[in-house]
C-alpha positions in Angstrom: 7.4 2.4 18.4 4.1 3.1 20.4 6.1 6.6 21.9 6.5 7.1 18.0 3.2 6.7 17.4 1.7 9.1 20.1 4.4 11.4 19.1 3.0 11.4 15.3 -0.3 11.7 16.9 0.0 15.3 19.4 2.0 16.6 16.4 -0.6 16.0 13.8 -3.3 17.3 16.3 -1.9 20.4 17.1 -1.2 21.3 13.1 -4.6 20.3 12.5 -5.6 22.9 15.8 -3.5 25.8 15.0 -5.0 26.2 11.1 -1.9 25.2 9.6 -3.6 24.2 6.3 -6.0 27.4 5.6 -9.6 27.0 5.1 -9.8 28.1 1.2 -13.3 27.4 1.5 -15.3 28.5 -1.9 -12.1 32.1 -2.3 -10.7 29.4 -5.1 -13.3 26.7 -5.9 -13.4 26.5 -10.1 -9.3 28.1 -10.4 -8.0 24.7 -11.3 -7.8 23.0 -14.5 -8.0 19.1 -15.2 -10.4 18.7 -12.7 -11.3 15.2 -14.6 -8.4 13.9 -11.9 -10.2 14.4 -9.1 -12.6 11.7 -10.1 -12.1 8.7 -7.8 -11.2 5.7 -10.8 -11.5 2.4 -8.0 -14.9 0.9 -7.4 -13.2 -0.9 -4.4 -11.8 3.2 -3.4 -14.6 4.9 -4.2 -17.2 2.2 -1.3 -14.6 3.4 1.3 -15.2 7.0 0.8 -11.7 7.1 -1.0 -10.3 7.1 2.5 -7.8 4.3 1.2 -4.3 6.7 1.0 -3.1 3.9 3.8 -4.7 1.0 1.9 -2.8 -1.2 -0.6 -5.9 -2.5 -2.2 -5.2 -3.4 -5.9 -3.4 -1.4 -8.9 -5.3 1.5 -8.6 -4.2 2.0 -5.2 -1.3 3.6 -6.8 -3.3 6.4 -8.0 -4.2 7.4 -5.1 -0.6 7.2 -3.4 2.3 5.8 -5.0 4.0 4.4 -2.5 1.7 1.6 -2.1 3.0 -0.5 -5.3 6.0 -1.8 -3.3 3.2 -3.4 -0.8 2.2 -5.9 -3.7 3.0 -9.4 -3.5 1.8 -10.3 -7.0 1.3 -8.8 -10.1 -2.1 -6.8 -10.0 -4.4 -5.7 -12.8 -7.3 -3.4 -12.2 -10.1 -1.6 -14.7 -12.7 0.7 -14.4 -15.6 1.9 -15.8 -17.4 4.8 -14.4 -20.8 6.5 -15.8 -20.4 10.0 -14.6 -23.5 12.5 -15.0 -24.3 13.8 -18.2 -24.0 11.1 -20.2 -20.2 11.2 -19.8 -18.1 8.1 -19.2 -14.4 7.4 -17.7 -12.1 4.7 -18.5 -9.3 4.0 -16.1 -6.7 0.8 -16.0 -3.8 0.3 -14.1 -1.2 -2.4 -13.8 1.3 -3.2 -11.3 4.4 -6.0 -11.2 7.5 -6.6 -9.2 10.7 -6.0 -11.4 13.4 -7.5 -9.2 13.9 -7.5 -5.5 12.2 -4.6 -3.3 11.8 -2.3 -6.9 7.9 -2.4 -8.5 6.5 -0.6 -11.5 3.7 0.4 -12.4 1.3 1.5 -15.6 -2.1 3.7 -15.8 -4.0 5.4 -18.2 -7.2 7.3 -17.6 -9.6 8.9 -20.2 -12.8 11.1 -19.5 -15.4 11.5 -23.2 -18.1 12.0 -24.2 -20.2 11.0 -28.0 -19.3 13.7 -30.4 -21.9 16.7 -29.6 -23.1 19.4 -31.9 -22.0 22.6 -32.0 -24.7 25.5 -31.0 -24.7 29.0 -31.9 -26.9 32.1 -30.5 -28.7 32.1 -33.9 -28.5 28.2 -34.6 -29.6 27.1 -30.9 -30.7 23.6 -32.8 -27.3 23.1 -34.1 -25.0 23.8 -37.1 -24.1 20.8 -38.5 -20.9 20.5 -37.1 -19.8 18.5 -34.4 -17.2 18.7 -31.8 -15.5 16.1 -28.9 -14.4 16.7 -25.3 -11.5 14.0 -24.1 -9.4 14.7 -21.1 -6.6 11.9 -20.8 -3.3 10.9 -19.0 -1.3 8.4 -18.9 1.3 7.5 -16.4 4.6 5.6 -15.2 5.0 4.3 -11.2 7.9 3.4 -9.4 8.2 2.5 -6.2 10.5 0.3 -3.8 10.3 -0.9 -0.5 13.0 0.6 2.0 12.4 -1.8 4.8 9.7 -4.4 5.6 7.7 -1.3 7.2 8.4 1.6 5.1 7.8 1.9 1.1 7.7 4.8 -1.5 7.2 5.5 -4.8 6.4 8.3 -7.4 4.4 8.9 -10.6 5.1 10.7 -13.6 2.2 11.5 -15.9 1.3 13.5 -18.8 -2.3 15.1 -18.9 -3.8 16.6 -22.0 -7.3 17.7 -23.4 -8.8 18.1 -26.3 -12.2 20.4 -26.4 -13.0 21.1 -29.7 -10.0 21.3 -31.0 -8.7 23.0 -28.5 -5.8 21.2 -26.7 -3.7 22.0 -23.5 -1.1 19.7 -21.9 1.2 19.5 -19.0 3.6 16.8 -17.2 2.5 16.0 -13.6 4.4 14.3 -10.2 2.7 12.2 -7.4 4.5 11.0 -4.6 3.6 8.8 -1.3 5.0 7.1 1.6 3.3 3.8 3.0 4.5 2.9 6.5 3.7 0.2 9.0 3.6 1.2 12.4 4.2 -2.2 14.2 1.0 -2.2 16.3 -1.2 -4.6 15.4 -2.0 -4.0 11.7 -2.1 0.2 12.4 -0.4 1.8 8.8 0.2 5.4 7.9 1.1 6.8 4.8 0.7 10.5 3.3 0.7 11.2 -0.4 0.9 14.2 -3.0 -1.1 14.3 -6.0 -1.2 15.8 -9.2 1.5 18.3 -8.4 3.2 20.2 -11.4 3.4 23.4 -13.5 0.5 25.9 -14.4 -1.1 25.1 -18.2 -2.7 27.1 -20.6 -4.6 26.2 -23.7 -2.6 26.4 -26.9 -2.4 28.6 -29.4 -4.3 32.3 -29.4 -7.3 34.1 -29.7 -8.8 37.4 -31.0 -10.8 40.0 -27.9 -11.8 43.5 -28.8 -10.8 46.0 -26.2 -11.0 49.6 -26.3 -8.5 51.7 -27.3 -7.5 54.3 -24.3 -5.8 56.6 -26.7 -8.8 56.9 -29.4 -11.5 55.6 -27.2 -12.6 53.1 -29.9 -12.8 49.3 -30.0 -9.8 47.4 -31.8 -9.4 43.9 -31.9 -5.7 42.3 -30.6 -4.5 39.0 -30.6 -3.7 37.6 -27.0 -2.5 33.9 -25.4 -4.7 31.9 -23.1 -4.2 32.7 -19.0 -2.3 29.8 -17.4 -4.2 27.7 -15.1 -3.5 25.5 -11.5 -3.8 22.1 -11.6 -5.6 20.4 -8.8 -2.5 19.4 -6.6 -3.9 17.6 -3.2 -2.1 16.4 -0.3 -3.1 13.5 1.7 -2.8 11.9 4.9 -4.4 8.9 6.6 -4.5 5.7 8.8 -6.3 2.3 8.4 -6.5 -0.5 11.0 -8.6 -3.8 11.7 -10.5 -2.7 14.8 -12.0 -6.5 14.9 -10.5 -9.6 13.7 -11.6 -13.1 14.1 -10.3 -16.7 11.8 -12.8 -15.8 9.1 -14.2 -12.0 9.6 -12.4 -8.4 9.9 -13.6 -4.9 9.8 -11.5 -2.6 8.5 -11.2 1.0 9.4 -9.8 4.2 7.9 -9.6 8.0 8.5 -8.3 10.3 5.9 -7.7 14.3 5.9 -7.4 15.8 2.5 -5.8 19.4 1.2 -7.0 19.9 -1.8 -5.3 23.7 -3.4 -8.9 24.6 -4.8 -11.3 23.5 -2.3 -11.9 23.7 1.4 -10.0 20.9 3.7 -12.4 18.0 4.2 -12.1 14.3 5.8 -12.9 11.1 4.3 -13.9 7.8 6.5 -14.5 4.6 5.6 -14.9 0.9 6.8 -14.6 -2.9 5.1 -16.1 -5.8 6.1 -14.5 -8.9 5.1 -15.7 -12.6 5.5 -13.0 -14.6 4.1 -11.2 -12.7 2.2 -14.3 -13.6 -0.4 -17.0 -11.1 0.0 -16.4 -7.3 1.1 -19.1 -5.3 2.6 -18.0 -1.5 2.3 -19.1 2.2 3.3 -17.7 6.0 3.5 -18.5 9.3 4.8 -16.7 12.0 3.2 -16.9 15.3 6.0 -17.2 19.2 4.9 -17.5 17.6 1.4 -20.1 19.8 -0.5 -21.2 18.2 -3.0 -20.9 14.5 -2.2 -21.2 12.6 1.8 -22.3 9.3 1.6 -21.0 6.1 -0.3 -21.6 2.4 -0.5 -19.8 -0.6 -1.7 -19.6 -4.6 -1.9 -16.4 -6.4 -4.1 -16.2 -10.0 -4.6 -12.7 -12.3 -4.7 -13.2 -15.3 -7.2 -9.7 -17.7 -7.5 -9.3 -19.4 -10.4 -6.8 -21.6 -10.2 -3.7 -19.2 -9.7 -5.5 -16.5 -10.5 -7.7 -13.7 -8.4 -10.5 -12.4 -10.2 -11.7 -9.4 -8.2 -15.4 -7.6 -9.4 -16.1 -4.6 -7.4 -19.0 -1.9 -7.3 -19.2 1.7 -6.0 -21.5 3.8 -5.4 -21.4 7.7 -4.0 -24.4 10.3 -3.4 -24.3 13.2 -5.1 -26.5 16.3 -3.4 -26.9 17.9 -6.7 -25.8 15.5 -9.5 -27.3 12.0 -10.5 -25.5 9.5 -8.5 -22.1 8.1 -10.4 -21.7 4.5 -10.3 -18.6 2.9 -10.8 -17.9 -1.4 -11.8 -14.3 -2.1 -11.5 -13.1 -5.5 -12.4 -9.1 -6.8 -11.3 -6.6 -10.1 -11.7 -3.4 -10.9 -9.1 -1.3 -13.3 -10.4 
């Protein structure tokens, strides 16, 4: 198993050395479209950096990779609320169970809005009248079973729609992810693919005026919307306790991530746990440009036979107010 895990190691260094993924850098930053899903929706995810693709850490886990819903022992509820800048707001929930022997399923549902805002022209700058809403939305169905007592997987099918002004555009989306115990000590690996699915375009048409090579004047032509990427991202990452005592652990993770749009970039994070009541957490996200640093502290409260889990996460934005995120979870 350790020869295994060396092996996984030189391999992984030497893609990561010869370029394999290519630095996209800024050549495609802004080409995809439902960029709401790259918003991290876990309080608990978001303290850690997000570096938690080789964390099973409670129902949104799954959102992040799949393959972690056959790691749950009991059924696991999670919610979130985040305040993003802007005065926008995002609404995520997720629910996880064990349907009968090593096969789990899952259920999430995310929406990003916004109060109604009015509408604005050139020569009404203070407003028509008229008002108009922005909602982007998904919901989404999780499978996942448990090949061995090391190795899980599962998979995520998802619909993804928004609405701006009217205006709506829709597509079906796939995530899948692997969750794999090495055997040393409490070392895990586990690689995921998100969002990954067909190009979208808003529906219906619009009018452009374009000039007429044959007369050399302007005429006005009816023309479909240009078909859009969404934001696919592939990720990879381990987590280990690096120190462990009866009552206190501190728990360590390194994540790359390969976004299509956006330049590669690392995510790192740590927990600190005393007694599985109170969690002390922090991230570092590397080559990140608009966010780095991020904070966190969650709570466990049992009641009776329940687990009532209150988390909060916070990230620094460089250009942005900060978002804060209060997520609030039940195992049972």
């Amino acid at each position: 198993m350790r020869n295994k895990c060396i092996l996984f190691l030189l391999l992984f260094t030497c893609v990561y050395g010869q370029n394999f993924f290519p630095i996209l850098g800024g050549q495609r930053a802004g080409t995809s479209v439902f960029t709401f899903l790259k918003i991290g929706v876990s309080a608990r995810a978001v303290g850690m950096g997000e570096a938690v693709v080789a964390l099973q850490q409670d129902a949104a886990s799954v959102y992040y990779n799949p393959g972690t819903i056959a790691q749950f022992d009991q059924t696991e509820f999670s919610a979130s609320r985040i305040q993003w800048p802007a005065e926008i707001s995002y609404d995520f929930f997720s629910i996880t169970r064990k349907i009968i022997g090593r096969h789990y399923a899952g259920f999430s549902f995310g929406i990003l809005h916004m109060s109604p805002m009015m509408e604005t022209t050139e020569f009404l700058p203070h407003g028509t009248g008229s008002y108009f809403v922005f909602q982007d939305r998904f919901v989404a169905l999780t499978y996942g079973t448990r090949m061995t007592d090391r190795f899980s997987f599962g998979i995520t099918l998802k619909q993804v729609e928004e609405n701006l002004a009217g205006s709506t555009m829709k597509t079906a989306m796939l995530d899948m992810g692997t969750f794999y115990w090495t055997g040393f000590r409490s070392l895990r690996f586990s690689a995921s693919l998100s969002h990954f699915g067909p190009q979208a375009q808003p529906e219906g048409t619009f009018e452009k005026n374009v000039l007429d090579t044959d007369t050399g004047e302007e005429k006005t032509v009816t023309t479909e919307f240009e078909y859009f990427s969404p934001p696919t991202v592939f990720r990879v990452g381990a987590a280990m306790d690096i120190w462990k005592t009866a009552h206190q652990s501190i728990l360590f993770s390194l994540q790359l991530n390969h976004p299509v749009d956006n330049a590669e970039n690392i995510s790192t994070g740590f927990e600190y746990n005393y007694g599985n009541i109170f969690f002390l957490r922090g991230g570092y996200k590397i080559n990140k440009e608009e966010e780095n640093a991020s904070f966190g502290a969650g709570l466990i409260v049992p009641i009776g036979k329940l687990k009532l889990r209150v988390d909060y996460g916070f990230a620094n934005f460089n250009h942005l107010s900060d978002p804060q995120r209060l997520s609030i979870g039940l195992a049972f």
